[in-house]
N, C-alpha and C positions, 0 to 999 in steps of 0.2 A: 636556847630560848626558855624561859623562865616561866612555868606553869604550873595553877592551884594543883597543891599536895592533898590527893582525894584519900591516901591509904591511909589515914589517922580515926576518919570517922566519915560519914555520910552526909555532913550539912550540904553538898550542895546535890544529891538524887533527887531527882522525883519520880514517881510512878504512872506513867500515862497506865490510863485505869483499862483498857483493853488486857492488858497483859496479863490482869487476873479477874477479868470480868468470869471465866468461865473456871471451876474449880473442881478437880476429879472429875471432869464429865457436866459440870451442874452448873445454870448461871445464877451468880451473887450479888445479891443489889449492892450498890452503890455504899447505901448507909453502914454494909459490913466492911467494905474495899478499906473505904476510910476507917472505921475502926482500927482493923489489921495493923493497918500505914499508923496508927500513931500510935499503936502499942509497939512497936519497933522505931520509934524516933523517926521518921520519915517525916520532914517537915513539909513538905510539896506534891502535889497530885495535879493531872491533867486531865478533866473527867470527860466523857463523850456524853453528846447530849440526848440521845434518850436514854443514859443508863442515869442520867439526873431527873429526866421527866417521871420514869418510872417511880423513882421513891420520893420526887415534889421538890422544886427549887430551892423552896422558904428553907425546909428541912435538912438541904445537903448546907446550904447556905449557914444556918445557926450549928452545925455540928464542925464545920469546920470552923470558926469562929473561936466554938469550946474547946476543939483541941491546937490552935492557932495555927495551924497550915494553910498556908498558900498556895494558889496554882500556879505556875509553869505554862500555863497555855489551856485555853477551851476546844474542844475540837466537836464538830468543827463546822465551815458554812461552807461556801462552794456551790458544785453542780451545776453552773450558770447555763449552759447551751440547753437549748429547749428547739422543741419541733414548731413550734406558732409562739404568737403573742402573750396568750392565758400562762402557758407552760413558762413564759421568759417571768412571767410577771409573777409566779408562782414561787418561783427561783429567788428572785430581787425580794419580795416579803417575810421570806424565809428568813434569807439573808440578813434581815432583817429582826428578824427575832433572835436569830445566832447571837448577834449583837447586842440584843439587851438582855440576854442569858448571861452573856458573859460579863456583862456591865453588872450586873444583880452579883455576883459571885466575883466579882473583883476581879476576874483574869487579868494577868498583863495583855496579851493579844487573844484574839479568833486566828485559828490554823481555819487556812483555804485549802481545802483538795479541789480543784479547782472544776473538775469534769472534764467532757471530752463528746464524743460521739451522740448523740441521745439517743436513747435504747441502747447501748451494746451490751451496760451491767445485763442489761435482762437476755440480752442473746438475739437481738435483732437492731440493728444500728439502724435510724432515722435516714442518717445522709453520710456520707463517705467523707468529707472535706474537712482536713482539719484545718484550713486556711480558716474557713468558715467557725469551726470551732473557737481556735482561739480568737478572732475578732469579738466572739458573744464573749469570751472569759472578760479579755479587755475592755468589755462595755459594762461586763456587768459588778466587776471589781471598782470601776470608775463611779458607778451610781453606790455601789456598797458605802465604799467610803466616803462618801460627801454624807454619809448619814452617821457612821462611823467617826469620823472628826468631831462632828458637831455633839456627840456626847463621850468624845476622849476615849475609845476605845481601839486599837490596834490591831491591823491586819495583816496576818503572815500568812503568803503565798508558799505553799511546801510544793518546791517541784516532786514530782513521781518517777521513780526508774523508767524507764523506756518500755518495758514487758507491759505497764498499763498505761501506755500513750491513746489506744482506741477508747477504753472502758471510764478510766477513771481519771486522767490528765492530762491533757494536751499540752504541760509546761513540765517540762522532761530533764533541765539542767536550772543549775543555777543560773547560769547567765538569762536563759529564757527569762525565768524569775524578777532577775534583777533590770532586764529590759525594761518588763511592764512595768516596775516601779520608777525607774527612771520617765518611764513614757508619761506617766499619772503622778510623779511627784519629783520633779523635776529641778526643784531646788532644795528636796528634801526638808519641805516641811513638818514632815512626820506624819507618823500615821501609817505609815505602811511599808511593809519590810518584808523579810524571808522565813521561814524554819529550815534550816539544814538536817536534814534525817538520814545518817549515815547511812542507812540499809538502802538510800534512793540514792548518793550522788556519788559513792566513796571510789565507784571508778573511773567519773570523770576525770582528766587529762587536766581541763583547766581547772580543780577545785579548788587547789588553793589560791591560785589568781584571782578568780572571783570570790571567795570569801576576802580576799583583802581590798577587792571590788565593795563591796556591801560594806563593810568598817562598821564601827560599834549603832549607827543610829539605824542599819537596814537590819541586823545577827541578832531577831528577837527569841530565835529558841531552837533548840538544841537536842535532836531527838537520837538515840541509838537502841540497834540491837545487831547482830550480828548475820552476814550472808553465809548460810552452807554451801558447803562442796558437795554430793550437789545438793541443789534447792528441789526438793518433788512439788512444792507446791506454788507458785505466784502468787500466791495473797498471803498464806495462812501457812508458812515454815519457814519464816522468820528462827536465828537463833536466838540465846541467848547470848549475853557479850562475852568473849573470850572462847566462842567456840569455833570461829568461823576465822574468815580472812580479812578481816577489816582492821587498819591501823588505828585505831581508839585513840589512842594517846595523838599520834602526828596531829589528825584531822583536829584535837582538840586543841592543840599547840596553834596553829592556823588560827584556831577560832578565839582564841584570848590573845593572840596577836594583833587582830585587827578589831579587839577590845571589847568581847562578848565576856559575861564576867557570870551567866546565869548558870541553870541548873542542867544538869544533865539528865533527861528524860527519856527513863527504859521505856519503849515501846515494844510489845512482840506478840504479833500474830502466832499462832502458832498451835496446831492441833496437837503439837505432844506436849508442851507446859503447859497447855488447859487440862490436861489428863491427871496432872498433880497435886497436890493439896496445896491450897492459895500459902499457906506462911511459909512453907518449903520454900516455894517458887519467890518471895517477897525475901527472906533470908538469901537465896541466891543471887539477887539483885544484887543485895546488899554488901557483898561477899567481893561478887563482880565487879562493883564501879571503885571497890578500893583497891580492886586488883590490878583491872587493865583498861578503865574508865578514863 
């Protein structure tokens, strides 16, 4: 199976910007991340959105412009399940704005973490049912994107590993993923797809079935970083790629099989590469994705 040769140079990394928002200890706006990334040729960034609001739209907006990088993806909207009406409606507006954030900054799609429980982030869950849960996702992805279409911006559903099915997603595999799209877009008129993030799906059994499920118009983006043996943390020990057990290469052979041709986007939580100094950790990247990327 015949797959882009990434060990030559970097054109197709990008940097989801979590993975060096926090620098020796210290968090770095935005306007510096981008600096870094294009004093290293990094042509692609994936920014989250309050580390944009912090340093001003206009401003991350004209700065990537100047140094002509693109994004990879916005992250992100979501969080749709709510305890009452105010709360659903709160959700849907938001949502709402994810949307024309991303529209202002060009993203190709909005990544959906889609929620789950409400209350459980905080440590007290609203209601137990995730039957319940996922029917608000479904509803609330249905109303996202009729608003979504209507100004051409694209919605990628990232399922979540199973360890945060309560907290943070109640769409746990791809297939899940690619149900609700098929449910909501059914003859695939576009507009709404997947992110596969290796760190959430790389032990499912059917993944590569269903990434050839999804084909080039659902495979909007492409996230990795690597699972440790073991993992101490669930949110925040994430590796970096090449440290862990994740087949990099396979998963990406899969994914330019059924015709994803994008960028591959280091994502990594992680309390010990935030302990490092941001261009370390950006050269290691880089290092990485021509290594085992």
């Amino acid at each position: 199976m015949t797959v882009r040769d990434f060990s030559q140079d970097h054109a197709w990394l990008s940097i989801n910007t979590a993975t060096v928002r926090r620098q020796q200890g210290l968090e770095v706006p935005l306007d510096r991340i981008v600096d870094q990334c294009a004093e290293r040729g990094i042509r692609a960034i994936s920014p989250w959105r309050d580390q944009v609001a912090a340093v001003g739209i206009g401003r991350i907006a004209r700065q990537l412009k100047a140094h002509g990088m693109q994004l990879s993806g916005y992250c992100r909207g979501g969080f749709y399940p709510a305890t009452d009406a105010a709360g659903w409606q709160r959700a849907l507006d938001d949502n709402r704005r994810a949307i024309d954030e991303a529209k202002t900054l060009d993203a190709p799609c909005l990544v959906l973490v889609v929620g789950s429980l409400p209350g459980a982030v905080e440590g007290q869950a609203a209601y137990t049912s995730l039957a319940r849960a996922r029917s608000e996702v479904h509803d609330g992805i249905a109303a996202s994107l009729a608003y979504a279409r209507s100004v051409g911006m694209p919605l990628a559903i990232e399922p979540l590993h199973p360890m945060q099915a309560a907290e943070r997603s109640c769409i746990n595999t791809l297939e899940q993923a690619l149900d609700v799209c098929d449910a909501l877009d059914p003859d695939q008129i576009g507009g709404l797809g997947v992110a596969v993030d290796t760190y959430h799906v790389w032990w499912d059994p059917k993944l590569q079935a269903q990434i050839g499920r999804a084909g080039q118009r659902r495979l909007l983006a492409c996230h990795v970083s690597d699972w440790l043996t073991p993992t101490r943390d669930l949110l925040n020990d994430r590796g970096m790629v090449g440290d862990g057990v994740i087949e990099f290469k396979r998963i990406r052979a899969w994914m330019e099989a059924a015709g994803f041709a994008g960028f591959s986007e280091v994502e990594i939580f992680s309390q010990t590469w935030w302990q490092r100094a941001g261009g370390e950790v950006l050269d290691t990247c880089i290092a990485r994705h021509r290594q085992v990327v």
